[in-house]
RODO-623977 format. One record per residue: residue in one letter; y negated, x negated, z of N, C-alpha, C in turn. Coordinates in steps of 0.001 Angstrom, whole numbers, padded with zeros to 6 digits, always signed. Each point is the difference from the previous one (the first is absolute). Layout:
AYXZYXZYXZ/...
This chain:
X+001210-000813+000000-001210+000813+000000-001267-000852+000000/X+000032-000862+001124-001389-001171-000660-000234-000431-001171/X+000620-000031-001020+000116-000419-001519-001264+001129-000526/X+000161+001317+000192-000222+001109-000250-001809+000195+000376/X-000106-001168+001433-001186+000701+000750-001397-001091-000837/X-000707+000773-000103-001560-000809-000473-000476-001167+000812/X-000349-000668-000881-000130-001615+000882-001500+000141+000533/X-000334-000705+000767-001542+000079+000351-000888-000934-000455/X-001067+000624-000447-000922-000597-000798-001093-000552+000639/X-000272-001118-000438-000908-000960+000293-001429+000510+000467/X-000871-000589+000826-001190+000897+000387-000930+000194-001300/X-000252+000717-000447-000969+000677-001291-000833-001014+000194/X-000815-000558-001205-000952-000896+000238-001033+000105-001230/X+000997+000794-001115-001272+000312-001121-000942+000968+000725/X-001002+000167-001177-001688+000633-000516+001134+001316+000170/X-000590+000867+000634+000204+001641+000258-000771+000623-001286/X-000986-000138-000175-001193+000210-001253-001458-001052+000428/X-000380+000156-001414-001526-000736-000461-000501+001151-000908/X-001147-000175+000177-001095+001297-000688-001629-000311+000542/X-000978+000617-001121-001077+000247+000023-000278+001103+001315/X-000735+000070+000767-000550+000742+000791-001109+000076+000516/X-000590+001128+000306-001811-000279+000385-000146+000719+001410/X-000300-000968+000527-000132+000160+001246-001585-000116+001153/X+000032+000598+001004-001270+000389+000494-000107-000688+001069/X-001187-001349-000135-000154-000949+000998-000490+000610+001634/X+000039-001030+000960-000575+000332+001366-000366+000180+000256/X-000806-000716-000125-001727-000448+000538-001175+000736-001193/X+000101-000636-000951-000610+000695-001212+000639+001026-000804/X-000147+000911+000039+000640+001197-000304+000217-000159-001536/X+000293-000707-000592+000057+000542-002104+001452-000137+000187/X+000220+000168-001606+001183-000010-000476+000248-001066-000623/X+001133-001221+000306+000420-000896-001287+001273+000062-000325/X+000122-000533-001212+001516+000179-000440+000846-001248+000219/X+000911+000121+000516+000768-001501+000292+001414+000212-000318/X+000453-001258-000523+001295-000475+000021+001157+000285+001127/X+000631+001264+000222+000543+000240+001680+001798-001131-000563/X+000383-000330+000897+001276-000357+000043+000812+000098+001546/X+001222+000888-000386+000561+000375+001102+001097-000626+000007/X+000357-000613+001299+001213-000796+000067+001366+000817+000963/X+000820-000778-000013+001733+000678+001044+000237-001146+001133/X+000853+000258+000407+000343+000736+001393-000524-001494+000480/X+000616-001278-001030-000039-001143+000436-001791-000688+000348/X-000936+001045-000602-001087-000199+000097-000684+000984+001092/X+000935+000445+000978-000305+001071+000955-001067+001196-000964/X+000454+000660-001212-000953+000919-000976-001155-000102+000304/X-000329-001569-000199-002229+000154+000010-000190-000002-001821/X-000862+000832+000438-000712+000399-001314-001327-001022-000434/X+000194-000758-001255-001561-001015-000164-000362+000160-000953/X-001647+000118+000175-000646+000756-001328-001292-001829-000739/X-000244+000080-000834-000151-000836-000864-001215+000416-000596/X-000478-001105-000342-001454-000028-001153+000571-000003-001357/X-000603+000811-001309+000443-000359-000887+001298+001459-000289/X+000621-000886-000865+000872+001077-000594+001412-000289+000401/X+000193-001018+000804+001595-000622+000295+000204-000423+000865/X+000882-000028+000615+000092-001219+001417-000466-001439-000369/X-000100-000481-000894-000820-001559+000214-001219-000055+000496/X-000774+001489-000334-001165-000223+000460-000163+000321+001833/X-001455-000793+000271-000201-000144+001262+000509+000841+001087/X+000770-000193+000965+000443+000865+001233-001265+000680+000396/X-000242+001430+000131-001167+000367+000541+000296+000787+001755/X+001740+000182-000270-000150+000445+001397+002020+000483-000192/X+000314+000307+001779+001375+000572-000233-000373+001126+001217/X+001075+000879-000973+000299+001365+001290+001272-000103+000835/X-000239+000018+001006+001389+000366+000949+000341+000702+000483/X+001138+000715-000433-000232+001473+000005+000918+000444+001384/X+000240-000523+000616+000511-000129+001442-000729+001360+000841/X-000098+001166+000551-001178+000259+000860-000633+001370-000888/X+000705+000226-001411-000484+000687-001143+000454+001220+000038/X-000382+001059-001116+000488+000829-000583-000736+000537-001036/X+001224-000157-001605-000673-000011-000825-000524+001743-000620/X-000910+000748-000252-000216+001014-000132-000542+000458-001664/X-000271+001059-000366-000852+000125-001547-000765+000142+000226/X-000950+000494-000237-001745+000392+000223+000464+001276+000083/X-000919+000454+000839+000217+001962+000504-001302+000028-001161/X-000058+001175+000424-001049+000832-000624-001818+000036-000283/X-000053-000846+001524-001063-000335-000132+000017-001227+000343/X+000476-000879-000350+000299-001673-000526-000942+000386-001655/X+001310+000744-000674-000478+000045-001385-001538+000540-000249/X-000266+000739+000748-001630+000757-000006-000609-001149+000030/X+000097-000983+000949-000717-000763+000025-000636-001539-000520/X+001655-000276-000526+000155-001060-001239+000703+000106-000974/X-000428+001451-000238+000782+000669-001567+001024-000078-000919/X+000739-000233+000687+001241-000351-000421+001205-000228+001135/X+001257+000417-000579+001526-000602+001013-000043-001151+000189/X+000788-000881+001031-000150-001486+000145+000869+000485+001711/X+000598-001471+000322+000769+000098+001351-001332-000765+000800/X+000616+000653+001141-000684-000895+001154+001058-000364+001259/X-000834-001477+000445+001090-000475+001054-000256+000185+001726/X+000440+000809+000811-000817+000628+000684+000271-000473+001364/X-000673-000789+000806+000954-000495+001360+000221+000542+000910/X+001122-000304+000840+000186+000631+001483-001373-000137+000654/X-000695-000976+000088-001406+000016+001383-001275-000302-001106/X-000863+000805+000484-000821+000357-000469-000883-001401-000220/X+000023-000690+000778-000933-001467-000400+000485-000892-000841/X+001171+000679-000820+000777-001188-001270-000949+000654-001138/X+000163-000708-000776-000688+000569-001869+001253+000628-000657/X-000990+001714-000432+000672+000562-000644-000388-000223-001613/X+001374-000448-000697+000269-000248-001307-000001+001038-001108/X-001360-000099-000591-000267+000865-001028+000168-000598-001513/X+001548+000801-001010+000052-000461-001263+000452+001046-001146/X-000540-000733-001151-000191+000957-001353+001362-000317-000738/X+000642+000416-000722+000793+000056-001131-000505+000320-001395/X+000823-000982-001054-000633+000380-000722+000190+001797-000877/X+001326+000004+000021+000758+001580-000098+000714+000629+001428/X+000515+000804-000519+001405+000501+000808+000786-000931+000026/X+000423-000399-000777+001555-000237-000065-000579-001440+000769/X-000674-000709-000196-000512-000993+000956+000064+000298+001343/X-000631+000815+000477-000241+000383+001042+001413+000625+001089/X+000625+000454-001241+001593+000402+000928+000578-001133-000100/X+000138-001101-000406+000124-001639-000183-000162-000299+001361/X-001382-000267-000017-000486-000571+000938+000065+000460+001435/X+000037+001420-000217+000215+000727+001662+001409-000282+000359/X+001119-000120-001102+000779-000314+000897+000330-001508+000466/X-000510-001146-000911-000203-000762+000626-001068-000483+001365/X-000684+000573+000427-000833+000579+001294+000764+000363+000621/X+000575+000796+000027+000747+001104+001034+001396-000913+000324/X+000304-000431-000509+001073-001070+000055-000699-001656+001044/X-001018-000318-000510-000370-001001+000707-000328+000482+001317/X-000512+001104+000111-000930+000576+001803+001384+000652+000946/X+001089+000077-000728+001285+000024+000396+000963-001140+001003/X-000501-000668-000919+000994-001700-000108-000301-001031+000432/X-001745+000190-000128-000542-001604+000769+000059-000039+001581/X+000679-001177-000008-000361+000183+001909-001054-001251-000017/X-000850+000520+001161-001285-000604+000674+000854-001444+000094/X-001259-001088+000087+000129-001077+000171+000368-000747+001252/X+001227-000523+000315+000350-000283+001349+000033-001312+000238/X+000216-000381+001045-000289-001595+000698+001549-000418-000544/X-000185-001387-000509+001686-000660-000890+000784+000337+001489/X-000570-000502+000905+001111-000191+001066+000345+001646+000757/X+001281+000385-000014+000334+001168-000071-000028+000342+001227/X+000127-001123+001148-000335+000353+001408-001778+000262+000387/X-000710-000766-000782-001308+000444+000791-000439+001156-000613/X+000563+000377-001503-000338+001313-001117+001025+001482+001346/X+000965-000207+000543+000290+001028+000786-000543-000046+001332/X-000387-000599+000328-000547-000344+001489-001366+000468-000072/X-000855-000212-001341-001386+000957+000062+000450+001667-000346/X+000835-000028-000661-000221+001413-000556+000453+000750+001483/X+000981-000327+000749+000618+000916+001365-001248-000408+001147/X-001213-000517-000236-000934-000499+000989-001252+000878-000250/X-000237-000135-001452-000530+001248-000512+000361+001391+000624/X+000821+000032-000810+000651+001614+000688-000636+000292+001534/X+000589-001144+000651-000048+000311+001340-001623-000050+000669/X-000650-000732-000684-001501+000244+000316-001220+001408-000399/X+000902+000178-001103-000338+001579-000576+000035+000733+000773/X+001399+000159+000793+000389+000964+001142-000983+000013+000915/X+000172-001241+000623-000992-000203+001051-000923+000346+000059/X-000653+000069-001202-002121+000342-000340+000352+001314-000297/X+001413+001036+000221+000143+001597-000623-000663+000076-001215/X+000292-000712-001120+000084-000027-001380+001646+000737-000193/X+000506+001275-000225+001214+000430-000296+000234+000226-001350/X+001312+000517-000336-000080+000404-001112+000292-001410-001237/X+000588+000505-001431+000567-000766-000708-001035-001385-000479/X+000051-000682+000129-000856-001194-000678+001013-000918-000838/X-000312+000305-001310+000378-000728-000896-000424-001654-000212/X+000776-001151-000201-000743-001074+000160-000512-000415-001598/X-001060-000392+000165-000439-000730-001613-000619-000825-000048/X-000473-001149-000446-000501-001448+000069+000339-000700+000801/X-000266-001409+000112+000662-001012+000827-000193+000058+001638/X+000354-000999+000673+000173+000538+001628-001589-000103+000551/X-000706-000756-000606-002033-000589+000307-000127+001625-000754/X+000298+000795-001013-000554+000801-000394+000021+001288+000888/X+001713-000043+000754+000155+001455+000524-000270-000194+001616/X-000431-001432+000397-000655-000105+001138-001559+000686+000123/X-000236-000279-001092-001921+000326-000531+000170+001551+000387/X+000834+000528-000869+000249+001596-000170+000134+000387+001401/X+000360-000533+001028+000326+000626+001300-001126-000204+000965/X-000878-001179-000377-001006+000056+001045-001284+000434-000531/X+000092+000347-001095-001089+000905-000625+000605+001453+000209/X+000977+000219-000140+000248+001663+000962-000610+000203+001254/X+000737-001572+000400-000820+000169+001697-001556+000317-000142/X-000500-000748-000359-001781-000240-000342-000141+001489-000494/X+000440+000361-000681-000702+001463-000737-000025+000942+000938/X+001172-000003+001015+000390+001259+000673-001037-000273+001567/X-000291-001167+000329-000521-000662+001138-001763+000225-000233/X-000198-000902-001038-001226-000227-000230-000780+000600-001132/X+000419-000184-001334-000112+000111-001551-000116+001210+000058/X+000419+001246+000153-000196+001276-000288-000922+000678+001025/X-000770-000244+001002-000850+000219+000658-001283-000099-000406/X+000291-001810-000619-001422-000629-000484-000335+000645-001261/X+001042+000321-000560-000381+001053-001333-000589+000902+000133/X+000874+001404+000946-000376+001418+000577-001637-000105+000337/X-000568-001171+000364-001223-000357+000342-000931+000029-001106/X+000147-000268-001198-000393-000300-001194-001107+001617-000408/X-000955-000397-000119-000611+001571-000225+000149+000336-001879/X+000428+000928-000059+000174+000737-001201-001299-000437-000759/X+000679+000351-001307-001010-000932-001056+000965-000027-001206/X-001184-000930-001102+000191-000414-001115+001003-001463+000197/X-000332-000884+001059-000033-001195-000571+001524-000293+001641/X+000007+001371+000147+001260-000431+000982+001736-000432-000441/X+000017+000700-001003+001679-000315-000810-000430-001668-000085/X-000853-000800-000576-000441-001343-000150+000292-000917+001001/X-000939+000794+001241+000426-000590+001247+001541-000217+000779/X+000227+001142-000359+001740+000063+000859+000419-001031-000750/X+000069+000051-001410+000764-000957-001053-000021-001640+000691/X-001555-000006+000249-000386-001298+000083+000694-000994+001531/X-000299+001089+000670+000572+000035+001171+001792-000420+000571/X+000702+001072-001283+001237-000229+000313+000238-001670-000742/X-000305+000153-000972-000308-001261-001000+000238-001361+000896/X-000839+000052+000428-000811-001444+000699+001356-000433+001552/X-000082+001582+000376+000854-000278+001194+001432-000495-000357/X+000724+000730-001039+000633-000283-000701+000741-001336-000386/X-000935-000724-000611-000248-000877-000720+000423-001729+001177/X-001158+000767+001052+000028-001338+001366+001467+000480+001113/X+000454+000742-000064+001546+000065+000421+001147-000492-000637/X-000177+000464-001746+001276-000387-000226+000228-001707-000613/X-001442-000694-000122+000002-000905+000320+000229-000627+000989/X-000035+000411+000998+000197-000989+001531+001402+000474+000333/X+000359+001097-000557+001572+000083+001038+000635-000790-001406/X-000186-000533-001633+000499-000764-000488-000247-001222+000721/X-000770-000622+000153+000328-001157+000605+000435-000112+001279/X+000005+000519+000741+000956+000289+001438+001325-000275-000301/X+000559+000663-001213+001363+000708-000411+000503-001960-000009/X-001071+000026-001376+000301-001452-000738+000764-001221+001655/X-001280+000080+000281+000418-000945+001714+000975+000465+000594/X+000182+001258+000339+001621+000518+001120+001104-000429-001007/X-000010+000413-001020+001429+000078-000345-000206-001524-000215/X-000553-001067-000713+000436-001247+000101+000737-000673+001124/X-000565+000152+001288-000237-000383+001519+001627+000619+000344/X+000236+001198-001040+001382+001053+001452+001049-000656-001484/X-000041-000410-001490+000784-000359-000578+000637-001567+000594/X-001088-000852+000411+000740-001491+000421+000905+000447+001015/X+000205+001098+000943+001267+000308+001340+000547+000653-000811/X-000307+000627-000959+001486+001118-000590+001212-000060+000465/X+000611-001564-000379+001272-000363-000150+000530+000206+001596/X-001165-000685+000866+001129+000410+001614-000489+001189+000505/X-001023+000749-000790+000436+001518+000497+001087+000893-000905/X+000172-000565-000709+001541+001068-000614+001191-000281+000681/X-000209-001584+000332+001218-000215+001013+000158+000352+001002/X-000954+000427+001011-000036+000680+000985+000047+001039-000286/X-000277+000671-000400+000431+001394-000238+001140+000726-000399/X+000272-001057-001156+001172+000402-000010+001179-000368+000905/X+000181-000970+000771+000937+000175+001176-000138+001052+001196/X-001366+000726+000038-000121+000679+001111-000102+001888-000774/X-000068+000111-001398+000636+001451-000041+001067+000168-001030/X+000660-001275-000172+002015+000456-000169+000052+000725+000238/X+000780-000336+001617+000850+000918+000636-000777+001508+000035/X-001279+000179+000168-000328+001208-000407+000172+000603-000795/X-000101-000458-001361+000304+000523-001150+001531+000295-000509/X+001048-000576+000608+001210-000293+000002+000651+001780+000858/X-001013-000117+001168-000052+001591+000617-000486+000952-000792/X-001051-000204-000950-000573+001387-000007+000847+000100-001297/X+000683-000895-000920+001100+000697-001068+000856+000868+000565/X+000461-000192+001367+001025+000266+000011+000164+001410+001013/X-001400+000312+000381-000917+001391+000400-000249+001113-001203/X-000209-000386-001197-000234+000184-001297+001075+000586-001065/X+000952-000947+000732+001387+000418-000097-000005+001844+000061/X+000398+000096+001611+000222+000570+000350-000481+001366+000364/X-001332-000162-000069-001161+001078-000612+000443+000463-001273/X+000511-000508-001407+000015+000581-001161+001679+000780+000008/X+000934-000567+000772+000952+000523+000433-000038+001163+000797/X-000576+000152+001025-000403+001363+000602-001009+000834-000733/X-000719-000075-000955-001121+000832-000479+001113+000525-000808/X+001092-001001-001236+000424+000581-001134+000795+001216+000506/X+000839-000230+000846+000838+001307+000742-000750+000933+000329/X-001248+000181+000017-000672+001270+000530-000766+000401-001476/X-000261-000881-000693-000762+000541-001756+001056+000316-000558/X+000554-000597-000589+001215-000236-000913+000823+001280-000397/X+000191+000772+001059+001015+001472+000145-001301+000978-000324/X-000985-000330+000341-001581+001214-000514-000052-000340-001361/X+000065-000806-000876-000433-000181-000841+001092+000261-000914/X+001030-000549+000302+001241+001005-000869+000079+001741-000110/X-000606+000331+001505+000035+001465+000008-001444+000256-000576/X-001262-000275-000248-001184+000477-000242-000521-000438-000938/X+000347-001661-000582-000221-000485-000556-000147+000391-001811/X+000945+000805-000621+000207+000384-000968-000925+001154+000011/X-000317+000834+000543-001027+001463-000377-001411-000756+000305/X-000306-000757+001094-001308-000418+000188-000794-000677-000609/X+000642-001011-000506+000105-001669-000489-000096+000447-002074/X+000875+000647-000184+000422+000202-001446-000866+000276-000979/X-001416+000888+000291-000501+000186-000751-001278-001046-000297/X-000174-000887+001682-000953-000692-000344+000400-001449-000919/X+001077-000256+000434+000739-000965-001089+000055+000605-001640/X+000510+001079+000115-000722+000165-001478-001077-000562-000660/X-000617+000444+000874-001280-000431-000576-000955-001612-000627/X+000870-000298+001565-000099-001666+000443+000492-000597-001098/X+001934-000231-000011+000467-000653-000143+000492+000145-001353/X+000340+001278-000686+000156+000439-001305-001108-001043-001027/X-001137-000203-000019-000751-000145-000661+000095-001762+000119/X+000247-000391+000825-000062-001396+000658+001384-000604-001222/X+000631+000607+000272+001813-000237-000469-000526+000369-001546/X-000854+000773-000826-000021-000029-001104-000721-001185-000003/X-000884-000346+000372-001043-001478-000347+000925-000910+000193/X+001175+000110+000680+000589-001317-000477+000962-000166-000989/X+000274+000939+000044+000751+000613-001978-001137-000606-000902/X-000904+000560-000039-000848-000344-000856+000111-001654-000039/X-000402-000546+000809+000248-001435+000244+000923-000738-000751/X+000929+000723+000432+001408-000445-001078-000395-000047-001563/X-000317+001352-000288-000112+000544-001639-001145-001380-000027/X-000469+000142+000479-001430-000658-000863+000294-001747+000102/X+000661-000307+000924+000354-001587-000265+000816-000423-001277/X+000984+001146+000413+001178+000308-001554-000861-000261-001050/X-000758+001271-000409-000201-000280-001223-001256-001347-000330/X-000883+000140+000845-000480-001197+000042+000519-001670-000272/X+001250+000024+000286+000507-001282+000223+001405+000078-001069/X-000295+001254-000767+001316-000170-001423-001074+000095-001221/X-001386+000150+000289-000802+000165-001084-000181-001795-000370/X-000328-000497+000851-000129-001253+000244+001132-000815-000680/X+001628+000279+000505+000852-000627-000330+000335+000271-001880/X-000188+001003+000003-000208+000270-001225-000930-000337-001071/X-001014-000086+000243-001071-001266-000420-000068-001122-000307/X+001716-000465+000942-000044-001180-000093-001486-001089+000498/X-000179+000585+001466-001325-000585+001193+000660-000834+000393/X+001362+000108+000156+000323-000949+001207+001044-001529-000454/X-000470+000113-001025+000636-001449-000699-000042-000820+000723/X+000681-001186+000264+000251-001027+000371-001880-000407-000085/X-000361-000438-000881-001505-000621+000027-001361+001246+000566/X+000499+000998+000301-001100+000656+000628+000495+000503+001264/X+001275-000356+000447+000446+000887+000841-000777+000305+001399/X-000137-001315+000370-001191-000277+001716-001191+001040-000070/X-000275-000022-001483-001549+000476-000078+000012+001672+000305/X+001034+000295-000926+000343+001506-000209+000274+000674+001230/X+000913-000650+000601+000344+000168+001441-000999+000428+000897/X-000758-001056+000203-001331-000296+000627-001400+001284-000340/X+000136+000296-001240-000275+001355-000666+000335+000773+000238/X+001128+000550+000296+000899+001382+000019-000330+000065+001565/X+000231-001086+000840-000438+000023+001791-001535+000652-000023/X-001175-000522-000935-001248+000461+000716-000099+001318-000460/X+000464+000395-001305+000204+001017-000405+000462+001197+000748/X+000372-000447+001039+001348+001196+000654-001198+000754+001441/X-001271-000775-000554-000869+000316+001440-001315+000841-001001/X+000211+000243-001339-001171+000620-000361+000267+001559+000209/X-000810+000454-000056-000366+001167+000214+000532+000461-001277/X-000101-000148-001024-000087+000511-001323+001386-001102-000703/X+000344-000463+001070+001397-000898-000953+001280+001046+000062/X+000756-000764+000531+001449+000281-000589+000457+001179+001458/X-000483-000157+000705-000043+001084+001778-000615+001064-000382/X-000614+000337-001301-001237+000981+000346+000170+000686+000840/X+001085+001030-000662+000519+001274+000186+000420+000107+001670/X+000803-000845+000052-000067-000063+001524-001085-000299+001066/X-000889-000597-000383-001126-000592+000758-000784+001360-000047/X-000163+000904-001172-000665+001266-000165+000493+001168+000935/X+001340+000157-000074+000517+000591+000883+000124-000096+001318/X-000027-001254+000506-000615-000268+001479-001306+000338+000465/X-000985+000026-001200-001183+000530+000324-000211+001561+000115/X+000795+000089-000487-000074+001468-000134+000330+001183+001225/X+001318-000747+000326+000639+000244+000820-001221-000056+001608/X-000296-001588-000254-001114+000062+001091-001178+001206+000278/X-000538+000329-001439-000956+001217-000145+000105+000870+000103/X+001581+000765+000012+000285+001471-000352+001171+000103+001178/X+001103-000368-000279+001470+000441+000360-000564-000836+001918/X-000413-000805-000071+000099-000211+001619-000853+000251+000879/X-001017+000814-000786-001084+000932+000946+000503+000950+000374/X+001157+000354-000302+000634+001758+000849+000559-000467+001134/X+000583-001516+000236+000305-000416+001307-000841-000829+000793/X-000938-000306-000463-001043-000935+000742-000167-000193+000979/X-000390+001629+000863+000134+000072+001442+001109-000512+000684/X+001052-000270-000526+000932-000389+000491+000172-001343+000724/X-000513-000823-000903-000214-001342+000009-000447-000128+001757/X+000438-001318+000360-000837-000294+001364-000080-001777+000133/X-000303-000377+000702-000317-001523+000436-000488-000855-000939/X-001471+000830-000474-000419-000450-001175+000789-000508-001622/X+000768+000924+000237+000793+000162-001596-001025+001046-000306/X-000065-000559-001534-000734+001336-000768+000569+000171-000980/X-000452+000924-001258+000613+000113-001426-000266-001395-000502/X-001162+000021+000141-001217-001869-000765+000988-000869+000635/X+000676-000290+001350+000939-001295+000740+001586-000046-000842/X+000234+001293-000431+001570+000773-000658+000047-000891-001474/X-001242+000634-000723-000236-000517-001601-000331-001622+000206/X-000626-000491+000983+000148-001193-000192+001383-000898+000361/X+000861+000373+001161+001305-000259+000013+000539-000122-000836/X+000184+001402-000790+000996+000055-001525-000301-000156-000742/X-001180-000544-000341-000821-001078-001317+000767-001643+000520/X+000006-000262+001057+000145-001175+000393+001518-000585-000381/X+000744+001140+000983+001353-000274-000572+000421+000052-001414/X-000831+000834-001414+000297-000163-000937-000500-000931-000585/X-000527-000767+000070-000585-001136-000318+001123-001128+000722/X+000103-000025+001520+001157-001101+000006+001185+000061-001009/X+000261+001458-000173+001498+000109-000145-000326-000628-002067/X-000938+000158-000111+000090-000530-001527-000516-001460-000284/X-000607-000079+000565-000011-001829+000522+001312-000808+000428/X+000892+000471+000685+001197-000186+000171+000814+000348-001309/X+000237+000637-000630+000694+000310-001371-000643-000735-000836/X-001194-000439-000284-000222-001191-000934+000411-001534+000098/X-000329-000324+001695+000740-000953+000357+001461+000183-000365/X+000592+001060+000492+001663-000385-000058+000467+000024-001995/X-000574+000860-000539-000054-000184-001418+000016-001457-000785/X-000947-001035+001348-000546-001390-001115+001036-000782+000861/X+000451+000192+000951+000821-000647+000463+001641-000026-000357/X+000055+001071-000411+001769+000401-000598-000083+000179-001039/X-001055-000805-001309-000119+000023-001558-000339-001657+000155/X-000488-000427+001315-000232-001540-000702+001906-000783+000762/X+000512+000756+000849+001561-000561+000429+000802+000415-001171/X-000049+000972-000668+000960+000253-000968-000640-001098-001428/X-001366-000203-000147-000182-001273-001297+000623-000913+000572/X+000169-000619+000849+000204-001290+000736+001581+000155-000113/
């Protein structure tokens, strides 16, 4: 049966897409058109946009879409810059929201799903060393609590960035929103707040960057004899709580297990319909569309001995367009997201949504055909040999 199973494919490292796009600066509000280039997984999906008409020209800036969510223009987006175009919209209000044009539709459904795919996939930027990158994030947490900050907080930018984010909560809720409330109504007050948050802004998340820069250097030279200590002193703990864990999933299953055989089928049945029916065709589809994709090719005679790497290498980035060889399936996941999984929505809990569902089963169809191209170039270049 391992003969049978899909080999695993190498971390993605091509161009996702390149395209013209016009986009709406920061600071100075116009429109320019730039060179966007979106990269995979191996480039954590940052998006870099360019002077000129190509990536050679000048780097003018990258998006990280970590912290995101990619949206279309509502209604009065378009009222106001006359036309459809996505925007990139952040969890906290003091990040820059990303305003961009397409040149058509079919661009634009291009491009959104490459968006929606990156604000999915990128994770925030973490410290190399994996002990001081978990040791802030559970310190965080726990200081949130403390100041009764509740409730979900998503993390996005580096550890100097989401330190900034927490003591400017503090500041706003302490100080900053008082000194505002103070502000007498007017023309020239939206200016002021701006200027205000701006500035304060600006002298925090600079100083808790260089703070950051100094601690973690200072707590990286002990790393090594604090993992060793630690780890001799919660083994045996951990050695216990498997085996607590155990025995918890053993006593729960005997009390679910007999409900769900008896209730499970009338309760359960129709929302799986809904769910899972549609899920199980997208990966049919998957199938069909690699098939014929990858006998159109052989038939072509693509995969000759002298083009074979290339074609290969082709048929892999291919398998992530929107408009390639997945359509149909990639369409139907969307669809599914828009229509068929809004009758269960409410259902959903622990921040699953329809938007968390469609991005799951976009994800897995994309591994699972990344894996079939790999195992394809791998069991056509053992049988030349």
């Amino acid at each position: 049966l391992d003969d049978l199973k899909l080999q695993e494919a190498p971390v993605p490292s091509h161009v996702m897409k390149t395209g013209m796009l016009v986009k709406r600066g920061d600071s100075v509000k116009n429109w320019k058109s730039r060179c966007f280039v979106a990269y995979n997984k191996a480039d954590n999906f940052k998006i870099d946009y360019h002077d000129g008409t190509s990536e050679a020209g000048k780097l003018k800036g990258t998006i990280h879409c970590a912290g995101y969510r990619a949206y279309e223009f509502n209604s009065d987006d378009i009222a106001e810059f006359g036309e459809a175009g996505i925007k990139l919209v952040p969890w906290s209000s003091r990040r820059r929201t990303w305003w961009i044009k397409c040149a058509d539709e079919q661009e634009r459904k291009e491009w959104m799903s490459v968006f929606e795919n990156a604000c999915y996939k990128a994770r925030p930027p973490r410290d190399a060393d994996e002990c001081i990158a978990s040791a802030f994030d559970t310190t965080l947490q726990k200081l949130r609590w403390h100041f009764w900050f509740w409730g979900y907080y998503g993390d996005a930018g580096s550890e100097d960035e989401r330190l900034g984010e927490f003591i400017l909560d503090l500041l706003d809720r302490n100080i900053i929103n008082e000194i505002i409330g103070n502000i007498v109504e007017g023309p020239a007050k939206n200016m002021t707040v701006d200027l205000i948050r701006k500035t304060i802004g600006a002298t925090v998340k600079g100083a808790c960057s260089s703070a950051w820069i100094s601690s973690a250097t200072a707590v990286r030279s002990l790393s090594d004899s604090i993992k060793s200590s630690v780890k001799d002193l919660i083994g045996p703990v951990l050695d216990k709580q498997r085996e607590f864990k155990a025995k918890i999933v053993k006593t729960i299953s005997g009390t679910v297990d007999p409900f769900l055989a008896d209730k499970g089928g009338s309760v359960l049945k129709p929302v799986l319909n809904v769910v899972f029916k549609p899920v199980t065709d997208c990966f049919v589809l998957v199938v069909k569309g690699f098939h014929s994709h990858m006998s159109n090719k052989l038939a072509g005679n693509e995969f000759s001995s002298a083009r074979f790497d290339s074609a290969l290498n082709q048929s892999d980035y291919q398998m992530d367009w929107w408009s390639g060889p997945l359509h149909k399936s990639y369409e139907l996941a969307h669809r599914m997201y828009t229509s068929d999984l809004a009758a269960v929505a409410s259902l959903f809990t622990g921040g699953i949504s329809p938007y968390t569902v469609y991005c799951m089963v976009r994800d897995k169809l994309q591994i699972i055909a990344h894996r079939a191209v790999a195992t394809f170039g791998s069991l056509a270049k053992s049988i030349s040999e």
